[in-house]
C-alpha positions as MATLAB code, in Angstrom:
seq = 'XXXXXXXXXXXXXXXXXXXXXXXXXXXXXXXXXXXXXXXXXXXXXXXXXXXXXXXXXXXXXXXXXXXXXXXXXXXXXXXXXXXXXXXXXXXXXXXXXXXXXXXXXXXXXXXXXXXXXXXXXXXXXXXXXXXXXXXXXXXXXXXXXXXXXXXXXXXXXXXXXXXXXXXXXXXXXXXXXXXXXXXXXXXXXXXXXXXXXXXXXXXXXXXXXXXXXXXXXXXXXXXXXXXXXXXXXXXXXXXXXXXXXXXXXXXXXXXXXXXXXXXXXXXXXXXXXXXXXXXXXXXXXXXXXXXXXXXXXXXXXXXXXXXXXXXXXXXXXXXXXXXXXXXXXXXXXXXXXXXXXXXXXXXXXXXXXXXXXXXXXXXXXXXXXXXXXXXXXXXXXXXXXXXXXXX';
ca = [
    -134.923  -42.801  -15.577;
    -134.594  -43.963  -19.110;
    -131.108  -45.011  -20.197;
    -128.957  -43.168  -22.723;
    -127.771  -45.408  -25.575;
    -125.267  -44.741  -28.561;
    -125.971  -45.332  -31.425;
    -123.600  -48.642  -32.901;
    -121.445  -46.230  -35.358;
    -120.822  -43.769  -32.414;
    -119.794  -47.083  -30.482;
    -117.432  -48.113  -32.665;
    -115.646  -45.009  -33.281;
    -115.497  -44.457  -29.639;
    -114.066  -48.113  -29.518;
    -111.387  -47.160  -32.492;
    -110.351  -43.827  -30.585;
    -109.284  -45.922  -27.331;
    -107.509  -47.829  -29.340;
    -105.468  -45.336  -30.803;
    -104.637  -43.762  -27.462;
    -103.975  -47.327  -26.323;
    -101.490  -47.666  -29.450;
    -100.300  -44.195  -29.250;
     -98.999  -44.710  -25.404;
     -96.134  -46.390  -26.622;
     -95.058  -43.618  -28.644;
     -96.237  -40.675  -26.896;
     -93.771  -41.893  -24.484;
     -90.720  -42.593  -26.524;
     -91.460  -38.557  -27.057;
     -91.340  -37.604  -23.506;
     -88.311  -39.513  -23.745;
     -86.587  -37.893  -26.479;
     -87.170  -34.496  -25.053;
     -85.318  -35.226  -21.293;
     -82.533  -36.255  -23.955;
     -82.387  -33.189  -25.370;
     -82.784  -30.778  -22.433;
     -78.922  -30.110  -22.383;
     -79.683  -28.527  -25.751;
     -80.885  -24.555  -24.814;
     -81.503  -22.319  -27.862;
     -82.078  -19.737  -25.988;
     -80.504  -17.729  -23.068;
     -83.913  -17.011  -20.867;
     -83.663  -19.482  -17.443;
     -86.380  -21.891  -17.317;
     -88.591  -20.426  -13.998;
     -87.949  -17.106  -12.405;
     -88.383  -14.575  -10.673;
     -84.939  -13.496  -12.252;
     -83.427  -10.137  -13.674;
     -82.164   -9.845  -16.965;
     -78.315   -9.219  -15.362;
     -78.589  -12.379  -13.674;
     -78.632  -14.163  -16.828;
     -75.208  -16.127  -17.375;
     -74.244  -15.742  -21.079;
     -71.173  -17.229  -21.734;
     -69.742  -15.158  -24.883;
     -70.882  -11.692  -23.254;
     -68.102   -9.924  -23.104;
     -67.094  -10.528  -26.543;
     -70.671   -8.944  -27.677;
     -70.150   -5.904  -25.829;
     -66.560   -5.980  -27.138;
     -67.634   -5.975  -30.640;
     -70.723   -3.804  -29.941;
     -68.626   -0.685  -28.647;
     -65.657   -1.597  -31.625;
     -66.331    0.307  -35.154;
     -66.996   -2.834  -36.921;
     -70.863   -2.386  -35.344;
     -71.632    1.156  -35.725;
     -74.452    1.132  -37.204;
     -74.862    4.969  -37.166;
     -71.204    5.449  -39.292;
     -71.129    6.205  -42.901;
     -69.085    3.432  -43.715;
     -72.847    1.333  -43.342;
     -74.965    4.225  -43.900;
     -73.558    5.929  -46.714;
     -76.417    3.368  -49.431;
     -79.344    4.485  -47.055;
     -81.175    6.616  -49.216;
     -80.429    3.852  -52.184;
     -81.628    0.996  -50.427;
     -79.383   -1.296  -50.995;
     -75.712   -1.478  -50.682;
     -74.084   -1.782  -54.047;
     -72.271   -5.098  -54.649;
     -68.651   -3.345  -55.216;
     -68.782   -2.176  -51.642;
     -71.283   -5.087  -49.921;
     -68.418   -6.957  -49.739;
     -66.833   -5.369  -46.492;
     -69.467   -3.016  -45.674;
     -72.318   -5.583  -44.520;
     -71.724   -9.225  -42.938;
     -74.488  -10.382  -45.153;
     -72.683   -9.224  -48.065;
     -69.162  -10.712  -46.769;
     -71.282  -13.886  -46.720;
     -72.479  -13.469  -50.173;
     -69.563  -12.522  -51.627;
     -67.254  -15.605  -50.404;
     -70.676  -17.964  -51.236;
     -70.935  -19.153  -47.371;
     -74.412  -18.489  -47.675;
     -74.708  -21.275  -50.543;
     -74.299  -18.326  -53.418;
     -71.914  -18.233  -56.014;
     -68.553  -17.395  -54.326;
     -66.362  -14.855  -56.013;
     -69.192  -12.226  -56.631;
     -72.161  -10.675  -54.978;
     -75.052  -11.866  -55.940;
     -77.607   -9.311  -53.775;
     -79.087   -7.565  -53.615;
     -77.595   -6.564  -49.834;
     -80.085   -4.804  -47.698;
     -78.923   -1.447  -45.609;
     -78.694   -1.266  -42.020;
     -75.887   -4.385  -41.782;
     -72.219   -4.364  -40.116;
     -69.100   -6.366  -39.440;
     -71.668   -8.701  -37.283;
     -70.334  -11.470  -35.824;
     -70.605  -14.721  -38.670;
     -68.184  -12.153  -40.904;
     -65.704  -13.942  -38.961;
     -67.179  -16.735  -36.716;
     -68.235  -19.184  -39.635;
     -67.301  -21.794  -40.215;
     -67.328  -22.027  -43.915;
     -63.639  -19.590  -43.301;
     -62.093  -22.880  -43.051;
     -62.622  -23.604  -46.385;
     -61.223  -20.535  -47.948;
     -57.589  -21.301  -48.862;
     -56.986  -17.853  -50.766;
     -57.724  -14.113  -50.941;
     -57.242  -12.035  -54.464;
     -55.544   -8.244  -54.115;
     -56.121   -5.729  -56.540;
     -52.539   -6.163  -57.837;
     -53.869   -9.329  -58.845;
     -51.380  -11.555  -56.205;
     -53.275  -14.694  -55.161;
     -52.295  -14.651  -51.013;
     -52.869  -17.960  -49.014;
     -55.235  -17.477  -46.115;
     -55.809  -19.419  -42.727;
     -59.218  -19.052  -41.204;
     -60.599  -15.540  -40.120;
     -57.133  -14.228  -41.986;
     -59.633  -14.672  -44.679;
     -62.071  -11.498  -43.315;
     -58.992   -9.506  -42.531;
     -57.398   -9.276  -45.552;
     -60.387   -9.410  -47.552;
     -61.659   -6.326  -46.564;
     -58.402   -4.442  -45.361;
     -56.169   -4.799  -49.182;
     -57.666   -1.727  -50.733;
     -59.648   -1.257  -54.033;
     -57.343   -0.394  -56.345;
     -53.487   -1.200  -56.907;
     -50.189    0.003  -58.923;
     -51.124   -1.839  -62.020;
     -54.613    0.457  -62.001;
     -52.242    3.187  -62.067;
     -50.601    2.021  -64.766;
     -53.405    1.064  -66.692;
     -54.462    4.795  -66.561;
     -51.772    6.567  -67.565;
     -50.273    3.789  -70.004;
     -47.812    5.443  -72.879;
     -48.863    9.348  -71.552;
     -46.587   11.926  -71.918;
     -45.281   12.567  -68.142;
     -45.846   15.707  -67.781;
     -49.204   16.306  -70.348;
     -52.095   17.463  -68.453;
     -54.621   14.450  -70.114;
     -58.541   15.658  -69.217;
     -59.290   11.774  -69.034;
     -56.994   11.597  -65.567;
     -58.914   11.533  -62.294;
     -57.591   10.339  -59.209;
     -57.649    6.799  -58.583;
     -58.618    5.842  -54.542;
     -56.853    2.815  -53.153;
     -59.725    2.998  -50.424;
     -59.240    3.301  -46.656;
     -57.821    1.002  -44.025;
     -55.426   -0.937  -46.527;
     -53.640   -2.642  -43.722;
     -53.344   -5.543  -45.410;
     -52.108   -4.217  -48.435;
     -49.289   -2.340  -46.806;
     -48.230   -5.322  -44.726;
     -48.186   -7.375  -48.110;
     -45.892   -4.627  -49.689;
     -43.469   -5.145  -52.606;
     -45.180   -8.595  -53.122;
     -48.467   -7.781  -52.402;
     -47.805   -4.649  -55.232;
     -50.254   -2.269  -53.428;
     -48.260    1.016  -54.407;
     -46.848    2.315  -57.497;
     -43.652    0.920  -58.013;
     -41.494    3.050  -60.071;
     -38.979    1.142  -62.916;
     -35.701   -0.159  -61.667;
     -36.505    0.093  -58.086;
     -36.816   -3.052  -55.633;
     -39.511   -2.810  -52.455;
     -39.311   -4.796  -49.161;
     -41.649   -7.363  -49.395;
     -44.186   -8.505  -46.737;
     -43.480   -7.822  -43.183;
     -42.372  -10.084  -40.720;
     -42.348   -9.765  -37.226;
     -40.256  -11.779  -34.596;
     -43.164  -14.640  -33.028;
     -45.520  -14.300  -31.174;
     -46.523  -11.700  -33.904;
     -47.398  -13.748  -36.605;
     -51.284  -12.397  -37.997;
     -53.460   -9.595  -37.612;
     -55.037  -11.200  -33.845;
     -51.645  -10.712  -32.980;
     -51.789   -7.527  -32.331;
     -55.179   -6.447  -32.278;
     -58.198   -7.807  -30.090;
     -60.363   -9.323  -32.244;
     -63.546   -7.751  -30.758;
     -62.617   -4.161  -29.508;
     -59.824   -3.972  -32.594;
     -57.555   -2.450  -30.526;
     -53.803   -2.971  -30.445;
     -52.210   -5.227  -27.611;
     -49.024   -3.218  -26.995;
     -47.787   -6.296  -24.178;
     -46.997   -8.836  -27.482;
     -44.600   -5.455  -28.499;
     -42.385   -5.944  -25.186;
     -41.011   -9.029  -25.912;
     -38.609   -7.360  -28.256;
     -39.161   -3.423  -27.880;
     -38.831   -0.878  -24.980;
     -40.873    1.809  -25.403;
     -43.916    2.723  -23.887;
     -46.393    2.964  -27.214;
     -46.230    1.360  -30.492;
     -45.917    4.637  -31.648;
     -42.749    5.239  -30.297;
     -41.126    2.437  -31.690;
     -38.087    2.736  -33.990;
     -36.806    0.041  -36.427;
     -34.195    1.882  -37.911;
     -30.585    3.595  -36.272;
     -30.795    6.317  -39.092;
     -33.219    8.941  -39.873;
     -35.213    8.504  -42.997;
     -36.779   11.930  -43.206;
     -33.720   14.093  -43.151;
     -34.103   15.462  -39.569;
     -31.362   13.254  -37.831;
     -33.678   12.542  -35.159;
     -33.486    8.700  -34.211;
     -34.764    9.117  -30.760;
     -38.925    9.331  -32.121;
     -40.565    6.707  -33.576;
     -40.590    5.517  -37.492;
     -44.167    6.630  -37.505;
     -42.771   10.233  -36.990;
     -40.380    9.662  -40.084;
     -43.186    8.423  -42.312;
     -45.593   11.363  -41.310;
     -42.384   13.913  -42.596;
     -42.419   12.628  -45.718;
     -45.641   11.982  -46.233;
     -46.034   15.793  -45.408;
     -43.448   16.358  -47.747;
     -45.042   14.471  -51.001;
     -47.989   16.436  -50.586;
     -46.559   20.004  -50.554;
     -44.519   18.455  -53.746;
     -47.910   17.137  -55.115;
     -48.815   20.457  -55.104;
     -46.204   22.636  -55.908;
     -45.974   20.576  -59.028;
     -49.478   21.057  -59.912;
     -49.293   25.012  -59.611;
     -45.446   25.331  -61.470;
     -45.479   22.333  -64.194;
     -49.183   21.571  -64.532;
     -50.216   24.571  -63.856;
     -53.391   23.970  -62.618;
     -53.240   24.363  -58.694;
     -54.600   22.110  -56.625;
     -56.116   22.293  -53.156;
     -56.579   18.729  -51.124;
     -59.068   18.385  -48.482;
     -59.359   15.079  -46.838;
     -62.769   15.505  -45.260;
     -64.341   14.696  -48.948;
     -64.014   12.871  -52.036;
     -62.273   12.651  -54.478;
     -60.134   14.887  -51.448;
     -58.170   16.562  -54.750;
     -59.924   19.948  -55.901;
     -59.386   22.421  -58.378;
     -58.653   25.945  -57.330;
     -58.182   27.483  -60.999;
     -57.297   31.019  -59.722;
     -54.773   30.111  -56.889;
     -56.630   32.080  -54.223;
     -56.840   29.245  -51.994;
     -60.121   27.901  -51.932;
     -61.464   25.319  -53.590;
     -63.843   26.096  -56.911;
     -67.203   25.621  -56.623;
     -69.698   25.069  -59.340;
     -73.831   24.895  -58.311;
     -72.693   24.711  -55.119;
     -70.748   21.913  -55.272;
     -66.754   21.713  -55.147;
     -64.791   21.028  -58.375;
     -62.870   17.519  -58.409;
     -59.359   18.321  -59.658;
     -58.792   17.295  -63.545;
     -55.277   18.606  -64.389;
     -53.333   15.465  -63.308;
     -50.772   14.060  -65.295;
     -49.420   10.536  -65.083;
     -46.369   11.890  -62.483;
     -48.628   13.707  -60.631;
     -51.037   10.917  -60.635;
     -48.750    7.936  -59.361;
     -47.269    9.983  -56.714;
     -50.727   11.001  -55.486;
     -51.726    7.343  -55.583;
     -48.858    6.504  -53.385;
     -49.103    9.228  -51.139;
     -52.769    8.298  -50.278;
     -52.005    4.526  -49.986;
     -49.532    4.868  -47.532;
     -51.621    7.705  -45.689;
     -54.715    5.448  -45.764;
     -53.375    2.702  -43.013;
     -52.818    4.662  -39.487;
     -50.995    1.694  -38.668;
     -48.312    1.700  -41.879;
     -45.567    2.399  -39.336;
     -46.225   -1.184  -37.577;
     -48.039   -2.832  -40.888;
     -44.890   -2.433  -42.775;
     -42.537    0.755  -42.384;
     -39.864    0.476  -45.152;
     -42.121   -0.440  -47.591;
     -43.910    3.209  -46.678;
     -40.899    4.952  -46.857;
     -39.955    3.263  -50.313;
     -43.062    4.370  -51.836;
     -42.619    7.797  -50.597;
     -38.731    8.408  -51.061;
     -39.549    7.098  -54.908;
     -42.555    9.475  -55.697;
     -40.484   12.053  -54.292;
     -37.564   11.705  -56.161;
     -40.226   11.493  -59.391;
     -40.879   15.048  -58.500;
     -37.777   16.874  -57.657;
     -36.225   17.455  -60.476;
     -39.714   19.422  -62.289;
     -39.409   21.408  -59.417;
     -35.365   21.623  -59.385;
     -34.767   20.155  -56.141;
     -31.754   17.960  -55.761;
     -32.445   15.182  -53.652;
     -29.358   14.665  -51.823;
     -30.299   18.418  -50.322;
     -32.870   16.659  -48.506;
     -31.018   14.181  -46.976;
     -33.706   11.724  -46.898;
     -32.856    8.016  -46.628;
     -34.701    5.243  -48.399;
];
């Protein structure tokens, strides 16, 4: 049987290719090497050979996921992340808090420009987890408040107070109603929102200048627990956000925060001492309102309804019958304010905006509210010592 011969150029290449694998050994080898080095590195969670079920899978952080994944800052399905759907994007004004990715933007730990969002921020995002597990926190030393205070920040303090100081402060007040007759209805008015869930901002108070803060009066400043409460993980678990009432023991005996009482007198005129401060700052709170509106109806008068399950949550009701006006079938934002009206409204919704004020910062709540109803009493010929409220 004749012999099968290659041709000499397919000998030599076959010649060169040995030697490559030859040469190559070496180094193919050094590979294999490098990867047993790095098999304590595993990217993902999935073991390495089954059979196995998925709930036999050790992850280490689990319980912090579900945590966070039942807590509000990941409901995906609430307005407060669905409310730009229909834009497309989430504006950059409200990115900030309302989407991780705009967080990220917004403080420049995703290489942007910090100090402003850049975007454009996509829908669909949450609080997600690198809001406050980056590490590029570290290297924010400050946080700015709409009253314009620069506040030194530690870490994840940095998310907190970020997003919890409001949108709007006293000195926006002011701005607004700068040199305006008191008591002039001025067209140009509408109410100004400090925003929801200013914890931050009330626990800042006086010196973080959140509220209105009427001339001649002083306000307690930040508020200062006894240790171990010292930041906002103090209290609340970082994950589920709920409040830790045991940290609340160390000093106080009653069985909820909400029945906790920092003061021996009564602030809101009832002489009860035995309920909690929260009680005291929901009676006056109550109070402002009905004066809010009595003063619209008798000095402005232009009644106004508020409903708190819309914005602007102030509506005209021109004819006093109760409900709110509606024009093509939409309800009519109140426009009558004047600049007393206005301030004490702005208080009254900052301090009604934190759930927590009575734990955040309690006097400073009661300051704001005693002062913006003092504002009012006398249009309305109420003498304040009649109420017997306490500052």
């Amino acid at each position: 049987m004749p012999r099968m011969t290659l041709p000499t150029s397919c000998s030599g290449l076959l010649a060169a290719g040995l030697a490559v694998l030859i040469l190559a050994a070496p180094a193919m080898s050094q590979t294999a090497e490098a990867n047993t080095d790095d098999e304590a590195v595993v990217p993902f969670a999935l073991p390495k050979s089954g059979p196995f079920t998925p709930a036999e899978i050790e992850i280490g952080n689990d319980k912090a996921i579900a945590d966070w994944f039942r807590s509000s800052h990941a409901n995906a399905a609430a307005e407060a992340f669905r409310h730009w759907d229909e834009d497309g994007e989430i504006t950059g004004a409200c990115a900030t808090c309302h989407s991780g990715e705009g967080f990220r933007d917004f403080h420049g730990l995703d290489g942007s420009e910090a100090g402003v969002v850049n975007g454009p921020i996509n829908t669909g995002g949450v609080v997600d987890c690198g809001t406050c597990h980056n590490a590029g926190l570290a290297q924010i030393s400050e946080v700015i408040f709409p009253s314009g205070v620069v506040h030194p920040v530690r870490g994840v303090e940095a998310s907190c107070l970020t997003c919890h100081q409001g949108r709007a402060a006293g000195v926006t007040v002011q701005k607004a109603i700068a040199d305006l007759p008191a008591d002039e209805v001025n067209p140009d008015l509408r109410f100004i929102n400090p925003h929801y869930a200013t914890a931050a901002a009330t626990w800042l108070g006086g010196y973080g200048a959140a509220g209105y803060h009427y001339d001649g009066r002083d306000y307690s400043g930040r508020f200062f627990h006894a240790r171990p409460v010292e930041s906002c993980n103090s209290c609340h678990e970082p994950h589920t956000l709920e409040v830790g009432f045991e940290p609340c023991t160390t000093c106080h005996l009653e069985d909820s925060p909400q029945n906790i009482r920092i003061a021996r007198q009564s602030h809101d005129g009832s002489g009860d001492t035995s309920k909690g401060i929260k009680e005291d700052i929901a009676a006056n709170a109550a109070l402002l309102l009905d004066m809010i509106t009595r003063y619209a109806a008798q000095v402005a008068q232009a009644p106004v309804i508020h409903d708190g399950s819309r914005y602007p949550y102030f509506f005209a009701d021109a004819n006093g019958d109760g409900a709110v006006d509606m024009a093509e079938g939409q309800p009519v934002a109140y426009a009558s304010w004047t600049p007393r009206s206005l301030r004490a409204a702005f208080n009254w919704k900052l301090v009604t905006a934190d759930p927590g004020n009575y734990a955040h910062n309690p006097l400073y709540s009661l300051e704001l509210l005693y002062d913006s109803i003092a504002d009012l009493s006398d249009l309305l010929g109420i003498e304040m010592d009649s109420l017997n409220l306490l500052r």
